[in-house]
VOSE-799603 format. One record per atom (N, C-alpha, C): y, x, z negated; residue in one letter. Coordinates in steps of 0.001 Angstrom, whole numbers, plus 500000, padded with zeros to 6 digits. Layout:
N
YXZa/...
***
This chain:
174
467786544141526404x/467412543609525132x/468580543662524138x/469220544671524184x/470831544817523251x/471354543944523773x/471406543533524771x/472727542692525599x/472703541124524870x/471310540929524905x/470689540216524549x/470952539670522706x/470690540233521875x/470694540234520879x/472041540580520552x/473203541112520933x/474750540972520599x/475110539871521227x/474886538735522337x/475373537861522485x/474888536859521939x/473657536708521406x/472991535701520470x/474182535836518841x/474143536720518528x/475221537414517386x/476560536898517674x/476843537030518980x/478179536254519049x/478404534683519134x/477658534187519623x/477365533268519832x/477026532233518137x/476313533061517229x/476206532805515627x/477208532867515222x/478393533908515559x/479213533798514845x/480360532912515070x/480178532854516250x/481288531414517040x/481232530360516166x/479498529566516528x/479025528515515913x/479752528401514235x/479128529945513678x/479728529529511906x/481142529469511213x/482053529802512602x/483661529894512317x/483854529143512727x/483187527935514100x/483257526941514188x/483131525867513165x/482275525863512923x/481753525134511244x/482522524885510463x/483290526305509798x/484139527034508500x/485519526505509118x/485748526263510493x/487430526006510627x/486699524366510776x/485785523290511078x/485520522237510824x/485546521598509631x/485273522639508603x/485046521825507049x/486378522374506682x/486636522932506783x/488332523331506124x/489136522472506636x/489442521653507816x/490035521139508549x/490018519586507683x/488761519422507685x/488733517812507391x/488445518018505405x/488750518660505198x/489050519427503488x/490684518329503214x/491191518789504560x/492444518498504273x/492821517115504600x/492245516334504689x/492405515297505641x/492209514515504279x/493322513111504318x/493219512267503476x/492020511411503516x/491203511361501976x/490046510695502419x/490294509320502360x/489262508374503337x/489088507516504386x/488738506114503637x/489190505437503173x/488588503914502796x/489962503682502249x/489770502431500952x/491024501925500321x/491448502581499289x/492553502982498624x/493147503134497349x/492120502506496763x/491723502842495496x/491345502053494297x/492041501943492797x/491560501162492129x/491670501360490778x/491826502831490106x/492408502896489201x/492540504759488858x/493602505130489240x/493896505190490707x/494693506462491414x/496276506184491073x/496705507238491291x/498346507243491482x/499000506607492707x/499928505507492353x/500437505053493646x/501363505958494414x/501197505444495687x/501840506451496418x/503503506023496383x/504089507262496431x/505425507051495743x/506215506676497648x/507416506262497418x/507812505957498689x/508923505379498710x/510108505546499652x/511639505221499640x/511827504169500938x/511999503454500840x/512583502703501549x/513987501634501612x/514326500868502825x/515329499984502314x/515108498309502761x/515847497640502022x/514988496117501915x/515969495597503232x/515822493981503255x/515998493429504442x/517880493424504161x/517700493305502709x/519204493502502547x/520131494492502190x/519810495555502800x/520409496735502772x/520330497806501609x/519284497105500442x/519421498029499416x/518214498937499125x/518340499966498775x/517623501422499106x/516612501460497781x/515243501420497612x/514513500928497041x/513687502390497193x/513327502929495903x/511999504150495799x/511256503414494466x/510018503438494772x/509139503274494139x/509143504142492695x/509569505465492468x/509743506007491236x/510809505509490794x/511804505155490662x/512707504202490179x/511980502702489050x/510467502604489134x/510217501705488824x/509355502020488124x/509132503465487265x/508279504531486395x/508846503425484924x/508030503143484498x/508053502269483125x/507902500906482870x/507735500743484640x/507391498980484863x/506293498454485148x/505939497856485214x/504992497088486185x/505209496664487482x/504389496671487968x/505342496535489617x/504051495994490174x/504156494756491417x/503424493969491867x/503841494498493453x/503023495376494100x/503374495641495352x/502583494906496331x/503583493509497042x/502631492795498163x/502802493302499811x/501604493343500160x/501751493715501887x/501659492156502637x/502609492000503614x/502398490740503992x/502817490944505862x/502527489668506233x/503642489507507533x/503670487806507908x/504554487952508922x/505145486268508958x/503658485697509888x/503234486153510411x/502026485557511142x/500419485384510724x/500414485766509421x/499436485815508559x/499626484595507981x/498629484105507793x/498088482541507294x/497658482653505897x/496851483620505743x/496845483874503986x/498182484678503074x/498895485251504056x/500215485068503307x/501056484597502974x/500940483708503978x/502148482163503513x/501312481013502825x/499973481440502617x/499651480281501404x/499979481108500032x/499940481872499801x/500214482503498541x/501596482946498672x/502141482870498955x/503492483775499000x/504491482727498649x/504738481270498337x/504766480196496973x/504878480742495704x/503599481132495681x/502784481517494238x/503729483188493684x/503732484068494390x/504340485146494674x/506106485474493999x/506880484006494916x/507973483749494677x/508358483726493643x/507510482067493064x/507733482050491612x/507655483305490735x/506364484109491008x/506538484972489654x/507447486301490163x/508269486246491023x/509633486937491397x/510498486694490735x/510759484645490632x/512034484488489703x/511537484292488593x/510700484462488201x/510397484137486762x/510546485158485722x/510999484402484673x/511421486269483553x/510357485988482631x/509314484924482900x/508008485072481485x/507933486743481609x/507451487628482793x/506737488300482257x/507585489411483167x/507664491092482298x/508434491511482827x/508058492697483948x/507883492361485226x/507144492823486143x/508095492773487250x/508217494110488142x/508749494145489104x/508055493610490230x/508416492903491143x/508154492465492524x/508713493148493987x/507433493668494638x/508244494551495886x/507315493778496959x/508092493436497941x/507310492781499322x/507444493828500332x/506730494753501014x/506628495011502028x/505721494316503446x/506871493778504504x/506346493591505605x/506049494354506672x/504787494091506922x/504049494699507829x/504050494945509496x/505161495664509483x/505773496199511190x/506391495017512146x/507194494049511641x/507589492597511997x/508922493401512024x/509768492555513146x/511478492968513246x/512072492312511961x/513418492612511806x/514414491967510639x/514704490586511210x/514678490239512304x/515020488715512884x/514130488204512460x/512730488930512846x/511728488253512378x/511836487068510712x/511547488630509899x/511804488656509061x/512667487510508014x/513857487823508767x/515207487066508050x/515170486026508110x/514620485601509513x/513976484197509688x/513840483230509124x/512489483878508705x/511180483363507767x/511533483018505969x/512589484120505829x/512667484169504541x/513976482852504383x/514382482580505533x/515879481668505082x/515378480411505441x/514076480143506311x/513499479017506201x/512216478493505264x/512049479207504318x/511146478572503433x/512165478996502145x/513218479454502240x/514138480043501100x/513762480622499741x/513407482113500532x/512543482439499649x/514077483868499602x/514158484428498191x/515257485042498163x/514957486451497617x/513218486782497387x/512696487951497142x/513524489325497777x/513657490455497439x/513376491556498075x/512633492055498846x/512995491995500431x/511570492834501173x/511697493743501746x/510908494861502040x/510716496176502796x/510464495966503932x/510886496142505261x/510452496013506640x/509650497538506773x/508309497584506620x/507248498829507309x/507333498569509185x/508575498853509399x/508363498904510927x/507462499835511577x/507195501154510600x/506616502447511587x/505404502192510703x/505381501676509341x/503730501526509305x/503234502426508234x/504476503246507804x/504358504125507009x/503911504013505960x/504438503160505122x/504172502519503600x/502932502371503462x/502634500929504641x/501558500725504723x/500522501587504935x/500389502876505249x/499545504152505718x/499146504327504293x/499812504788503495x/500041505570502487x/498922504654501564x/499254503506501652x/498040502751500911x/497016502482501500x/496903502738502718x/495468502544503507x/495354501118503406x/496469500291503546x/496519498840504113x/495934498809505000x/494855497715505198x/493764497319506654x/493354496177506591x/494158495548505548x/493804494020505495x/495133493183504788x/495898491894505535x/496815491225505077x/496195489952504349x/496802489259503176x/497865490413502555x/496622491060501497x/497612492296500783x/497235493402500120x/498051493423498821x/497768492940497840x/498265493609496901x/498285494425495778x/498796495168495287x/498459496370494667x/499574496546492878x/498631496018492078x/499408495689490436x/499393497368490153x/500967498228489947x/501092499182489386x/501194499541488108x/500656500156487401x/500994499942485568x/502166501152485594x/502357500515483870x/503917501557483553x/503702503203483855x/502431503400483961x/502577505121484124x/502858505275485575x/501981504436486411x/502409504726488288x/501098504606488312x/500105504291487731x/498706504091488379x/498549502685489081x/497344502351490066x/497061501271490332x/496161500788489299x/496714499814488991x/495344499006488006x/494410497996488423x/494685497479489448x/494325496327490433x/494618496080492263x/493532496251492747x/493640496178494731x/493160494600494419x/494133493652495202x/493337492704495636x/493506492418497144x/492759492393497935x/492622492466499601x/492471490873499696x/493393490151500269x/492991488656500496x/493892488026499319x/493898486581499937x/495287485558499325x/494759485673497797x/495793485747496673x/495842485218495504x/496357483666495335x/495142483207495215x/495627481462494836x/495769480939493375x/495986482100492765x/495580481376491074x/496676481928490474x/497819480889490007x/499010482278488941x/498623482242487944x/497338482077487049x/497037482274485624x/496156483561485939x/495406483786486918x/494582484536487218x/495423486063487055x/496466485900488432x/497807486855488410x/498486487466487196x/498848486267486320x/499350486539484951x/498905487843484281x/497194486998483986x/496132487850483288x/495985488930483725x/496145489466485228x/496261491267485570x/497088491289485439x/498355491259485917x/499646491524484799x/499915491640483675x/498931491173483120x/499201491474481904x/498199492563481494x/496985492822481727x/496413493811481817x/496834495016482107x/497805494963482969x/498594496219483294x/499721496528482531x/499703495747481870x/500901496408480492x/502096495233480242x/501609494016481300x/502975493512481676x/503308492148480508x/503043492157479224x/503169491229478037x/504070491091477661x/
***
């Protein structure tokens, strides 16, 4: 009957340190869906297709338009026109960052010298960038305001540049 009742006891206590190292475990674990509105963007260093070394805190006082794209996406090359323009455009004063989504630099270089598009882009070869924002849908873009918050997720093509403007400008960008 002792034998009995200390292995039931052990057996409880397995189970509840089982438990206690289960919820502590996933305590730590980044939680699971998209960035939203509110949060702090995730800060991040990278280098563009043309060799120049690009961190996201570097861009603390701007506005910053962060697009996720890739060359085989169909809703990115309808908007990514639209995109360009407000790259070269100085109406409004907003930084533009393209990260592509795990595509080679041939790829890449490609694409950009045949529709001559002369943006800055990030090659996410390992996926990293893209992690960090919980990218799961192309394209993705993400309007940063001057403090480093996100002010705007939009998942899916932007077809409207007055629309664009108007969160840009919402985000500080007048």
């Amino acid at each position: 009957m002792k034998l009995r009742r200390i292995v039931t006891l052990l057996i409880i206590a397995a189970a509840s340190t089982a438990g206690i190292w289960v919820y502590l475990h996933q305590s730590k674990q980044p939680p699971s869906g998209r960035i939203t509105a509110g949060a702090s963007a995730p800060v991040f260093e990278a280098v563009t297709l043309q060799g120049e070394k690009v961190s996201l805190s570097e861009y603390k006082g701007r506005v910053v338009l962060l697009n996720f794209w890739a060359t085989w996406c169909k809703p990115c090359m309808w908007e990514m026109p639209l995109l360009n323009v407000l790259s070269e455009s100085a109406e409004l004063p907003v930084e533009t960052l393209f990260v592509n989504a795990g595509e080679s630099k041939g790829t890449v270089s490609e694409y950009m010298a045949e529709h001559q598009f002369s943006f800055p882009v990030i090659i996410d070869v390992t996926g990293r960038i893209s992690a960090s924002y919980r990218v799961n849908a192309l394209p993705s873009t993400y309007i940063i305001n001057k403090t480093g918050k996100i002010s705007r997720v939009v998942v899916g093509e932007i077809g409207d540049l007055d629309t664009l403007k108007q969160w840009l400008a919402e985000a500080g960008a007048d």
